[in-house]
N, C-alpha and C positions, 0 to 999 in steps of 0.2 A: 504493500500500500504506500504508494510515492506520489500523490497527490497532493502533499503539502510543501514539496519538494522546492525551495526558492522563496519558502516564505519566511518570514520575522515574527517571532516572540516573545515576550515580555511576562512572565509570570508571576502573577504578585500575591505570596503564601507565607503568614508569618511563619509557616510549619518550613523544617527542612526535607523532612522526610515527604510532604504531598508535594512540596516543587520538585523532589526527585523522582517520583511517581508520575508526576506532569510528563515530567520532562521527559521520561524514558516512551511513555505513551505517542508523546510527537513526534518524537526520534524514530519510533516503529514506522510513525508515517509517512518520513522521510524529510523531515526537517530538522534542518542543522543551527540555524542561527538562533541561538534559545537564551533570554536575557534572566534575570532572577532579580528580583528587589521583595523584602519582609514585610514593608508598612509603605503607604501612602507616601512619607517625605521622600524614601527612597525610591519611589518609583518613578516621580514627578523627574529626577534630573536627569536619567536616563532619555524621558519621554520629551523632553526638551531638546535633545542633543540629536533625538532622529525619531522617524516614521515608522512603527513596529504595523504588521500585516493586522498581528492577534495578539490582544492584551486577554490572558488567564487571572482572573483576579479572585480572590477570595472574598466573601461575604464580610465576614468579622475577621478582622486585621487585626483584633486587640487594641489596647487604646488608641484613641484618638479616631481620625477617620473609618468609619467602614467602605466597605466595596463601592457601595451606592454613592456616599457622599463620595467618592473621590473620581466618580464618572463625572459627576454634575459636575466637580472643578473644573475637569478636563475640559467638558464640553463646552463648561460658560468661557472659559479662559482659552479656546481655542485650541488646545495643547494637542488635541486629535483631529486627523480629518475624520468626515464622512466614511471614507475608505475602511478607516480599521473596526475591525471586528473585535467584539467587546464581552465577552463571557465572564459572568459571574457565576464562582463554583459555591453553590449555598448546603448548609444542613436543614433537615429537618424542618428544626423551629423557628430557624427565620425565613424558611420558604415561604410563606404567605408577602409574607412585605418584600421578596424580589417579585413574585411575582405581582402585584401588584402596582411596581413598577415596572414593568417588564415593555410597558408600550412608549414610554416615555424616549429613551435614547441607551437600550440594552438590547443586543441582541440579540443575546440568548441565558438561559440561564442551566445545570446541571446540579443536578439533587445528589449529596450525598448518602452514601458509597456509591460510585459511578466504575461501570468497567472503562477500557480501552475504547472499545467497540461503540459505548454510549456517548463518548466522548468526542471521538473522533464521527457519529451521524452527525451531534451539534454543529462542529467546526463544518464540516462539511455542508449542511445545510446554509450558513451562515456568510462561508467563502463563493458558495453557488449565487447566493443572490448577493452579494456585492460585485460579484462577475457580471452581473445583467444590469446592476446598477452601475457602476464602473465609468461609462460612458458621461453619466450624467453627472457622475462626483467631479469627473477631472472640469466637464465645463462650468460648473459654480465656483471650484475651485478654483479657474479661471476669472471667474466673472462674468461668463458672458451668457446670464442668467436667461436671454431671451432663446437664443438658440437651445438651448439645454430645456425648457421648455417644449419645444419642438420635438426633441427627442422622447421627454415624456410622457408628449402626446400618442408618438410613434409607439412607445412600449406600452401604453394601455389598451392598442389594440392587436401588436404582434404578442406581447407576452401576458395574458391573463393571469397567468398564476403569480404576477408581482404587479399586477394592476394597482392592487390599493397602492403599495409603496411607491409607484407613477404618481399617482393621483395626490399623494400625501408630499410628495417632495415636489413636484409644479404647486398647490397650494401654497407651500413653506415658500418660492419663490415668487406666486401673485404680489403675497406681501409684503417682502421687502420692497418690490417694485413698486407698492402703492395701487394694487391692482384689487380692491378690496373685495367688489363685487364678484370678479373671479374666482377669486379661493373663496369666500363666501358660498358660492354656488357648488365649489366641491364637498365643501364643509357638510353641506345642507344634505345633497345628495349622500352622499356616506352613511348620515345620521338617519337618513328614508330608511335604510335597510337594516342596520343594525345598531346599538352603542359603542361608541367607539370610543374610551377616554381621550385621544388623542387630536381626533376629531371635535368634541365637544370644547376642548381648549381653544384649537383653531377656531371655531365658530366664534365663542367668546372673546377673541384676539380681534377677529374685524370686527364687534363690535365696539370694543375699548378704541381701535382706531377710529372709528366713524363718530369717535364721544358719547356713543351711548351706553353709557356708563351705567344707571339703572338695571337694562337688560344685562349685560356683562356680567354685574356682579350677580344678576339673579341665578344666573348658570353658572356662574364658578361657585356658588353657595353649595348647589345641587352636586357638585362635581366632588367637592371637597367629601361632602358628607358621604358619596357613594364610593369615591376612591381617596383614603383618608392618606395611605402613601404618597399619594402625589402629588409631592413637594411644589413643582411650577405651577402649579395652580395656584397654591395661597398665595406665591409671589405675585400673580397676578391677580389675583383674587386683592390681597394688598392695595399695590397700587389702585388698582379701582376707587378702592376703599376713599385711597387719599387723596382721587381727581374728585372728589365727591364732598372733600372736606371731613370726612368722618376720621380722621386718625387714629382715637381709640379702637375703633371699630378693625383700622388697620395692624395696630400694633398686637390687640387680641390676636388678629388671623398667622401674624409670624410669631409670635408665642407658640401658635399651634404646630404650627410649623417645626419649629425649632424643639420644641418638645417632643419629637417623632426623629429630625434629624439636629442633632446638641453639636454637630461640629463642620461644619460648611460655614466658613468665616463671611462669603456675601451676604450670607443670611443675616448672620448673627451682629454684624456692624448696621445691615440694613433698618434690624428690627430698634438698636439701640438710637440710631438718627430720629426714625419714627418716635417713640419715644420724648425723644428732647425735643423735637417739635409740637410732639401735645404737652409737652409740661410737665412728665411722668421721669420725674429726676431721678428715682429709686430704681426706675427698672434700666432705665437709660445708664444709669451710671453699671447696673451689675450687666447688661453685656458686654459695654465696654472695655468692664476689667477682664470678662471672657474672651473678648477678640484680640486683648492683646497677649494674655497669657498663652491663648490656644494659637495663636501667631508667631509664639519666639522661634521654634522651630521649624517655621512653615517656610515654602518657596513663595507665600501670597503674602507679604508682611506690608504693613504700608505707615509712613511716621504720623500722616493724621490720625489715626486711631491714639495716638499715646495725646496729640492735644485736647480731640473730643473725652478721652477719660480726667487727664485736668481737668476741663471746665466742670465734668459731673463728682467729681471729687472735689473742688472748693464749692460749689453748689450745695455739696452735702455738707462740708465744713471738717473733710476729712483733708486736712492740710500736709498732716505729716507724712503722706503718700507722696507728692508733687515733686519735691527733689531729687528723688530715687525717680522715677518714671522718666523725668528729664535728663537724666544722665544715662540713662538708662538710652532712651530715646536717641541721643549725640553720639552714644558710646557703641550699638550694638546698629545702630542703620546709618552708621557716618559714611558709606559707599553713595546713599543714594542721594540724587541730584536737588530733592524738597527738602531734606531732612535740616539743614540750618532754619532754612526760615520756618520750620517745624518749630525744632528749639526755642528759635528766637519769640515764637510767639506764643508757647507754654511758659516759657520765665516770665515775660511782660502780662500772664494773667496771675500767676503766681504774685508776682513783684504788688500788681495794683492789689491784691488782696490781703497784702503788707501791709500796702500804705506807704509803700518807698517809690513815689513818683518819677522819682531822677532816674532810678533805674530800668524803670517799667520802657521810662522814653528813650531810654540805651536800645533795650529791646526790641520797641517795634519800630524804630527808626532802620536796626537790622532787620528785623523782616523787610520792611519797605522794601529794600536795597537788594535784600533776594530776589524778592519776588518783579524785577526789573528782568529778571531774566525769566527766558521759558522754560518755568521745571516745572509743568503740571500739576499744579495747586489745585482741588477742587474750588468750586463756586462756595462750597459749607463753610470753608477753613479760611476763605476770601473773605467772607461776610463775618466771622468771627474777626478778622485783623482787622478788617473795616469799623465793626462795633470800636473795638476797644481805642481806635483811633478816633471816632467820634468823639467818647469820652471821655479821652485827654485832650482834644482840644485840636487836634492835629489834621487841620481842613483839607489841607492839599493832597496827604495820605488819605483821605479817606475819596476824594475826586479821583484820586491813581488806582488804587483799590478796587470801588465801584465802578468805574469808565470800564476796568477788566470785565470785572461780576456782568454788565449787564451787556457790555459786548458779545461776552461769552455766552450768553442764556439761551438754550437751544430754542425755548417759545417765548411768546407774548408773555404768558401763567408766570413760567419762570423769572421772565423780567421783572411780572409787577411783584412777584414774591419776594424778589432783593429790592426793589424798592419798596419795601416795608420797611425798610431797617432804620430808611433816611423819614419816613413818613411819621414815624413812630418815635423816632426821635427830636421830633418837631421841626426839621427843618427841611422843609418844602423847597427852599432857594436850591439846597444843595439836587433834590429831585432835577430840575429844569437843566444846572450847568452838568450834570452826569449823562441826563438823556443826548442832551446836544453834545458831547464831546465824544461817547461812546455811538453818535450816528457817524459823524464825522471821521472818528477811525477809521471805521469800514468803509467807507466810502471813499477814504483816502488811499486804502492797502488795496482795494477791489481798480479803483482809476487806476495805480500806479503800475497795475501789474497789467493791465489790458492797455495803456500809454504804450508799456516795452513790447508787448506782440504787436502791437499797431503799427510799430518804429520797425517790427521786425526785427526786435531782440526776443525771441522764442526763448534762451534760457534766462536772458535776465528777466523776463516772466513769470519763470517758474520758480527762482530763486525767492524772488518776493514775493509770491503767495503761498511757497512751501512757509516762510517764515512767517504769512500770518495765520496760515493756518496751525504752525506750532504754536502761535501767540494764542489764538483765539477758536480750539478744536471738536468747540463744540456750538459755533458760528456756522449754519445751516449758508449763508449766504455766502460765507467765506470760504469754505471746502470747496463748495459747488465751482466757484471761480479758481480755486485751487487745480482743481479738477480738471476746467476747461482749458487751463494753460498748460496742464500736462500732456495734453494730449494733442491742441495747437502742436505743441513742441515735435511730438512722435510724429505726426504729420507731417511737419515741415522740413526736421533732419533728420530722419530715418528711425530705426527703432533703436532704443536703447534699455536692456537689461533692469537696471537699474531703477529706470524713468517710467518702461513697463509696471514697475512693482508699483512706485507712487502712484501713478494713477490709478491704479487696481486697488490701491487704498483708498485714496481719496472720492472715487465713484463709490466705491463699498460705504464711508461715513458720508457722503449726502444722501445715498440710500438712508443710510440709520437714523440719521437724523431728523430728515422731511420726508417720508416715504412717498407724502401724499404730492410731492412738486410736481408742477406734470411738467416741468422742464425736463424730469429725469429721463423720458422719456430719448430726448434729444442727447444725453449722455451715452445712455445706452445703445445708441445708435454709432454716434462716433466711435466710442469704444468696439463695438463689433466689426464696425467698418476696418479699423485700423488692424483690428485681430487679422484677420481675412488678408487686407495689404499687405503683413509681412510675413504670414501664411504661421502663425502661431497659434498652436493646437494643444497643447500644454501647460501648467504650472512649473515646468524646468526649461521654458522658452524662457520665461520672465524674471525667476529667480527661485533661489534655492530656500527660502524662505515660502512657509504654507500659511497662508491671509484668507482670501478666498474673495471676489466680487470683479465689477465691470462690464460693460459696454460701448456704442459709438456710430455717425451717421457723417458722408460725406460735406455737408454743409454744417458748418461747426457753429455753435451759438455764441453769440455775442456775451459778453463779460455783465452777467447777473449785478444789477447795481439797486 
């Protein structure tokens, strides 16, 4: 049996003896390349470093992450393509809750004691339909969502017996596109014939996108209560919650959440944000101290978490935490690129809760000075330095601050949400020169980069809007123009590797961010065009890095202003 013959995997068994038993079982198969890691941390860096065919994983890893939560990593954090096949080897008594998740983004699952023979119909199963899927992974992967469409038109009616999976991955792509009523309509259909959990999400999905948020949460209520595993519901169940305004309502549902899965750190930072936004400083503060504890050892660690746990620790007046957490903070994420102006801006709340002014203003005069540069600050952690510059007094920091905050606001919501802070603190003047300074940015970085393709500087176009898009990465109108000079450029002097990937980025986040533009449209056109022009058929035409989006149309649109 040499069918697995050229494949990659990755077996993840706290046990030594079942990853030797794995391992000899794929070996019969005729597969050689066979990786080993014990828990979750250890598996991530491997999985980072390259593309395994089959990830073998175990259900309960022992502390920390199990099997499940550490799919959801992968898949939210991109770490896997579509391609690889994902096998959870479960006992008994947790069979119910893989199965249960089993529709979600698992392919398969194997009940203990399992022979050779059981194990190897799984994988085979598993490798067969990623063989017929195949086609349609590498052009997502690519990008070039509309043709890849096309194909999974073509396979719902040449191959029936993977029809839904057709039908389930053109849906998943309506939507990115912004194509609502489309996958709506597959949505719909699916649910004619059967229940589908995964279907019923998607339905729910176009209607959270169409705002109708009412109906949404009505069927993720339904969803949650009938499949209480699965987890991406209440996340979206969630958010519903809190386009709705209902935050406790929200913070409940990832309680519930998190109380089924205790160690998925997006969760667990999510539910504690929610939290501090209703006021709920007890619960806020204890996941807090969870996401950064359950974070020391993690590949997902991030230095805001150590400032959101300050503020809900002097909040509570538990002070003699803050010093330790901040060194802590300097000493153990001094690699990554936010982490100063992290620091700087837990001492300056520390300091102000002293009462040692002088020093507070040491502090966030350093942030400031960070935060000049582009290291990917959230909007949360922006509007926390902005507060506390308000309240020292410090006008022009808080205009440099906020001109970021609301340039960077992917919506309208978003915007007026950070203009609460200046509203709320009575100063309406500052509202007015914020809004006009952060219109004027963008309209500044969007003219100056469509001026150099006008002049016929193709890269000094792209230079200047890659830089505002690092500036401002979650600026809907900024990408998009980002975008469009990317791709000007591959037009104009041939293709470039490199240039390929940016663009393939940058299409992929105006997809994310405005699904519903229907300029995307005209992206996706040029993008495909251009594919086709230099005859690129792959994700190793463009780069050795795995992202996944893009498309493109001969007639290229004018610079979104």
């Amino acid at each position: 049996m040499q069918e697995l013959s050229g494949l990659s995997a990755l077996i993840i068994d706290p046990h030594v003896g079942m990853r030797t038993s794995i391992r000899t079982m794929l070996g019969q198969a005729g597969m050689s390349k066979i990786e080993y890691a014990n828990n979750s941390g250890s598996a991530i860096r491997p999985i980072k470093q390259k593309t395994f065919d089959l990830l073998i994983c175990e259900y309960d890893l022992g502390e920390g992450q199990d099997g499940q939560q550490l799919l959801e990593d992968l898949r939210h954090n991109k770490l896997i393509p579509l391609s690889t096949v994902f096998i959870i080897v479960t006992a008994e008594r947790t069979h119910g809750k893989v199965v249960s998740v089993a529709e979600l983004a698992l392919n398969d699952y194997v009940l203990k004691p399992f022979t050779a023979d059981t194990l190897m119909e799984r994988i085979g199963k598993a490798v067969d339909r990623r063989n017929v899927l195949m086609p349609v992974y590498r052009l997502i992967e690519l990008g070039n969502l509309s043709e890849a469409i096309e194909v999974c038109q073509e396979g719902e009616r040449t191959q029936p017996s993977y029809r839904i999976d057709f039908l389930r991955l053109r849906a998943e792509m309506h939507m990115t596109l912004g194509e609502v009523n489309a996958a709506e309509e597959i949505y719909t259909e699916l649910l004619a014939k059967r229940s589908i959990p995964w279907a019923h999400l998607g339905l729910a999905s176009t209607l959270f996108m169409q705002e109708r948020f009412e109906e949404a949460e009505e069927k993720l209520a339904e969803l949650v209560e009938s499949k209480k595993e699965y987890l991406e519901a209440y996340d979206l169940l969630a958010r519903t919650q809190e386009a709705r305004g209902n935050l406790t309502q929200a913070q409940a549902t990832l309680e519930r959440a998190v109380a089924r899965s205790p160690y998925a750190l997006r969760r667990l930072r999510n539910l504690g944000k929610v939290a501090q936004r209703a006021g709920d400083v007890e619960v806020s503060h204890r996941y807090f101290q969870q996401v950064v504890n359950k974070a020391r050892f993690s590949e997902f660690r991030e230095p805001e978490d150590h400032v959101s746990l300050v503020e809900t620790s002097l909040a509570k007046g538990e002070t003699k935490l803050v010093p330790g957490l901040i060194r802590d903070l300097a000493k153990s994420l001094s690699g990554l690129k936010k982490t100063a102006a992290c620091r700087a801006i837990a001492s300056a709340l520390l300091h102000k809760h002293n009462g040692d002014a002088e020093q507070e203003s040491e502090e966030l005069e350093a942030a400031l000075l960070a935060c000049k540069e582009s290291i990917g600050l959230s909007n949360d952690t922006k509007l926390t330095l902005a507060k506390s510059c308000l309240e020292s007094g410090k006008e022009q920091g808080v205009i440099d601050v906020m001109t970021s905050v609301v340039g960077n606001a992917p919506t309208a919501a978003a915007m007026s949400s950070a203009m609460r802070l200046l509203q709320e603190g009575g100063r309406e003047d500052l509202v007015k020169r914020v809004t006009h300074a952060s219109k004027s940015q963008v309209v500044e970085m969007v003219s100056s980069g469509a001026e150099k393709a006008r002049l016929g500087d193709f890269q000094g176009a792209v230079v200047l809007m890659s830089e505002a898009a690092e500036k401002l990465p979650d600026n809907p109108q900024v990408v998009f123009n980002a975008a469009v000079a990317a791709l000007k450029c591959l037009d104009k002097l041939g293709w470039d590797k490199q240039l390929g990937e940016k663009a393939r980025f940058y299409v992929a986040d105006a997809r994310r961010l405005d699904p519903r533009n229907t300029r995307l449209s005209l992206l996706d056109s040029m993008y495909r065009e251009i594919l086709g022009k230099y005859k690129i058929s792959g994700i190793d035409d463009i780069s050795v890095t795995p992202f996944a989006q893009p498309e493109p149309p001969a007639e290229l649109p004018a610079a979104e202003t």
